[in-house]
C-alpha positions as CSV (number, residue, x, y, z in Angstrom):
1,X,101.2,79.5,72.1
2,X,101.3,76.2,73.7
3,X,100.2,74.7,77.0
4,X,101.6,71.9,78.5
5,X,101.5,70.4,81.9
6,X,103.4,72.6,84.5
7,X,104.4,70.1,88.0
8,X,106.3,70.9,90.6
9,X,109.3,72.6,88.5
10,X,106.1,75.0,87.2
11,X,105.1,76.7,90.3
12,X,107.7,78.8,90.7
13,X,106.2,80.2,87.1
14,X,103.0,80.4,87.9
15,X,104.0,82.3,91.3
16,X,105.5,84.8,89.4
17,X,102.5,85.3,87.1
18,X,100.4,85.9,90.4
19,X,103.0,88.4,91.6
20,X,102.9,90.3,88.4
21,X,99.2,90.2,88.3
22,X,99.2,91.6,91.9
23,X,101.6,94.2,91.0
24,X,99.2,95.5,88.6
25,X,96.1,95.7,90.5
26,X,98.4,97.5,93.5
27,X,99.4,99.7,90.7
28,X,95.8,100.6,89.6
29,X,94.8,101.1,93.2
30,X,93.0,97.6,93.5
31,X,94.3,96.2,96.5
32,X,90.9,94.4,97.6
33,X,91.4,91.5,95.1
34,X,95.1,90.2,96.3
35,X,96.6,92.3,98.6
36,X,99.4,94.0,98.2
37,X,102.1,91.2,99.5
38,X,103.7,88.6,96.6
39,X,102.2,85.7,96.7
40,X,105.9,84.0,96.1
41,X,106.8,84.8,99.7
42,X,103.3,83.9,101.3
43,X,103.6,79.9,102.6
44,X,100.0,79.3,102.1
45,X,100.0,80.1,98.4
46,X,103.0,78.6,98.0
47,X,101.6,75.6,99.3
48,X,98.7,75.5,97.5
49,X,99.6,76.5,93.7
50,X,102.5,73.1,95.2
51,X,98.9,71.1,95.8
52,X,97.5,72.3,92.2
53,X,101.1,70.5,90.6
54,X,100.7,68.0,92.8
55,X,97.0,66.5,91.9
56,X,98.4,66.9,88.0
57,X,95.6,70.2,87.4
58,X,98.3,72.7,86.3
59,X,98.8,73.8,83.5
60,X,101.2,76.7,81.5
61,X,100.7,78.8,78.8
62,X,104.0,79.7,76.9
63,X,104.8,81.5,74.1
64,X,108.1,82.7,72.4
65,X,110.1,80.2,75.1
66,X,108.2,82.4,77.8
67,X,105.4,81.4,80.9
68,X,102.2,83.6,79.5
69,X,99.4,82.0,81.5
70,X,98.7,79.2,84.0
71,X,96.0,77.4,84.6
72,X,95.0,74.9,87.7
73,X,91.8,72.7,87.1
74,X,90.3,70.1,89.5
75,X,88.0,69.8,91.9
76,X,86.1,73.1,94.1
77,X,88.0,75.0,96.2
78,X,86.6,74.7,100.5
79,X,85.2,78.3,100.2
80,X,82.9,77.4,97.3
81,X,79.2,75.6,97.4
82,X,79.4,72.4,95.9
83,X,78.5,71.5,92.7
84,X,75.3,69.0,92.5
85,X,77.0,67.2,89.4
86,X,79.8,66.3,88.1
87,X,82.1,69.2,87.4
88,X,85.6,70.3,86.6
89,X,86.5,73.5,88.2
90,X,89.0,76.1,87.1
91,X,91.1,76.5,90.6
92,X,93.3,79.6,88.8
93,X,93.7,81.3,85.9
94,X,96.4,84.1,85.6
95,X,97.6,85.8,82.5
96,X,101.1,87.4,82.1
97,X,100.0,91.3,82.4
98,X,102.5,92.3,79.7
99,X,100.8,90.2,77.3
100,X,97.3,91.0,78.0
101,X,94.7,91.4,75.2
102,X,96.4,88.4,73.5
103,X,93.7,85.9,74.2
104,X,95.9,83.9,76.5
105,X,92.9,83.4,78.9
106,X,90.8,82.5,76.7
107,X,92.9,79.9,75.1
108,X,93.4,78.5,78.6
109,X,89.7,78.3,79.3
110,X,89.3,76.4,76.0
111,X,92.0,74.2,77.5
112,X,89.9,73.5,80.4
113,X,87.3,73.0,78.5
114,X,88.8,70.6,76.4
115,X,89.9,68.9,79.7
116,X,86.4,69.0,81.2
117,X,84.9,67.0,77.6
118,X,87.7,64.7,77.7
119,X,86.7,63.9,81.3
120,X,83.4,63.4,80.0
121,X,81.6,65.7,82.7
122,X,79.4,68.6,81.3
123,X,80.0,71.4,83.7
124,X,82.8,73.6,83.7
125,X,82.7,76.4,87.4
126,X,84.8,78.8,88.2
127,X,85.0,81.7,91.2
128,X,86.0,85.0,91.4
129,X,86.5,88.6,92.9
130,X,83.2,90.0,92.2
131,X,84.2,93.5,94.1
132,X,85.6,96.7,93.0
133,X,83.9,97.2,89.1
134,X,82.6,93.7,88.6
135,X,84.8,93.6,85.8
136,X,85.8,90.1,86.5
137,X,82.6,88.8,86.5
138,X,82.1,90.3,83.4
139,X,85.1,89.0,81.9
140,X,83.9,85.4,82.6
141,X,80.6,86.3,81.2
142,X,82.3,87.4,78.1
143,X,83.9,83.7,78.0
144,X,80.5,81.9,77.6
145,X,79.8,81.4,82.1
146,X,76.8,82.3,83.9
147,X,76.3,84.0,87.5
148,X,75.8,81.2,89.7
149,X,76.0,82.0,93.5
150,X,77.5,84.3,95.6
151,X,79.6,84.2,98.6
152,X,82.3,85.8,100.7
153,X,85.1,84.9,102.3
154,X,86.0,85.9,105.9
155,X,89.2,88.0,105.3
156,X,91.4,89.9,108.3
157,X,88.1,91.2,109.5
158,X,86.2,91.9,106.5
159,X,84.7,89.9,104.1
160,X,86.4,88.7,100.6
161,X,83.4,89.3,98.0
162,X,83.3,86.2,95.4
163,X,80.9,84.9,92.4
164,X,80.9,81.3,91.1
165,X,79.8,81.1,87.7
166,X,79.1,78.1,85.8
167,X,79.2,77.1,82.3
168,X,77.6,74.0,80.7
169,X,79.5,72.0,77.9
């Protein structure tokens, strides 16, 4: 697997990844994370995963001549408390579900890790969905973060449930 810098020409990619991913938790009954709309046709993600190329913070994972993963890293998103030092903060991380269990998120955390050392700041955040089983939270445990703080997100008349959870370099 390599990762290289995605850019503009990359979104498409990494809108596709998000689709998939949203796909599978509609499939599983999980429609309180994303939705149930593809995020390719949605002008405000399209926009923003644009804005991730655009500040130089995304990244894909490919393997076999194929998108896997993508990554966005930069500074915290407007629905998250700020960070009282300096940071680098994981914006997105999505996995290809047909290739999941192959470590691609974890090698993509690395890569933001790496990323966050070479910046020379010691804090790496990241948010989530902390509804349904938790098991997203858990998963970030799993990859070496802490619970941090909670919050939620005002969403068509209910609230969207998220964790930030930090990890120290």
């Amino acid at each position: 697997m390599t990762i290289r810098p995605a850019g503009h020409p990359g979104v498409p990619d990494v809108l596709a990844l998000l689709d998939g991913a949203t796909e599978c938790l509609v499939a599983r009954g999980r429609t309180d994370q994303w939705g149930t709309e593809p995020h390719s046709t949605n002008p405000r993600r399209i926009a923003q995963i644009a804005g991730f190329a655009g500040d130089g913070g995304l990244w894909l994972a490919e393997a076999d001549g194929r998108v896997v993963g993508a990554l966005a890293v930069g500074t915290a998103l407007p629905h998250v408390p700020p960070a009282t030092e300096p940071e680098l903060y994981v914006r997105l991380l999505v996995t290809d579900r047909a290739s999941a269990g192959q470590g691609i998120g974890t090698r993509l955390l690395d890569h933001a890790r790496e990323l966050a050392r070479a910046a020379g700041v010691g804090v790496l955040r990241v948010d989530c969905f902390a509804g349904g089983d938790g098991g997203l939270v858990r998963y970030y445990e799993k990859q070496g973060f802490t619970r941090d703080v909670a919050f939620a997100v005002p969403v068509n008349g209910s609230e969207w449930p998220g964790q930030v959870l930090v990890q120290r370099l």
